[in-house]
C-alpha positions, 0 to 999 in steps of 0.5 A: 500500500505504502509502496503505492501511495509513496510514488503517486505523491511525488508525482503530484507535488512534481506536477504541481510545482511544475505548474505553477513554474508555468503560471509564473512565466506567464505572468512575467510575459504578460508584464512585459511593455515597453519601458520595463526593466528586466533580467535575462536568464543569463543575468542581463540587466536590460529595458523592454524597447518593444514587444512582439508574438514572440521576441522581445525587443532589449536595449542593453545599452543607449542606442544598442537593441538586441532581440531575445524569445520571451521565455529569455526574460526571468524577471520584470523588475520594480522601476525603483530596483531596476534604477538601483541596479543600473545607477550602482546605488542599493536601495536599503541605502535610500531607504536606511537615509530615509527613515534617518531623516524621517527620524531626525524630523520626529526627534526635533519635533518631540522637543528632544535634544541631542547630547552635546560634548565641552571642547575637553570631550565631557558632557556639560552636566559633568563640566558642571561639578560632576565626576570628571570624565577618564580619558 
């Protein structure tokens, strides 16, 4: 029995996972237009110029077209990422500078103030008559 059910299982989740492989490269064939960024199966960054039945038009660099078969593209990027890839700037940096500046804006904003050091390196409560600073 166990040998039975142990092979009829495998071929189900085989022939699951391959359909849902088939439902994502549609998906990613039908999100294709002009102007999109994309990445080739060979890992070529490039922007959709046109589309055809079959091929799609690439343009790898400014004024260089290449043509490529639809199933050649393996992802359609976010605009954002794509400009991340192509400019050489992480997006987990612009987003870290943003949430500092949003953070900034909250702290000035509660009346908060940052700690300010004397010349000498020691905050101002223990310039006062504290405990002096080790150096």
């Amino acid at each position: 029995m166990i040998i039975l059910v142990v092979p009829l299982l495998l071929m189900f989740v085989m022939f699951r996972s391959q359909k849902k492989r088939q439902q994502q490269q549609q998906s990613t064939q039908t999100a294709l237009e002009p102007g999109a960024g994309v990445r080739t199966i060979g890992g070529l960054y490039a922007q959709v110029k046109a589309v055809n039945d079959e091929t799609v038009e690439l343009e790898i660099a400014p004024g260089v077209v290449t043509h490529f078969t639809k199933s050649a593209i393996a992802a359609v990027l976010e605009p954002q990422e794509y400009d991340a890839i192509i400019n050489g700037r992480p997006v987990d940096d612009e987003l870290a500078e943003l949430d500092e500046s949003v953070e900034a804006v909250a702290a000035e904003e509660d009346g908060d103030k940052p700690l300010s050091l004397s010349k000498d390196g020691s905050d101002k409560d223990d310039a006062e008559g504290g405990a002096p600073a080790s150096k």
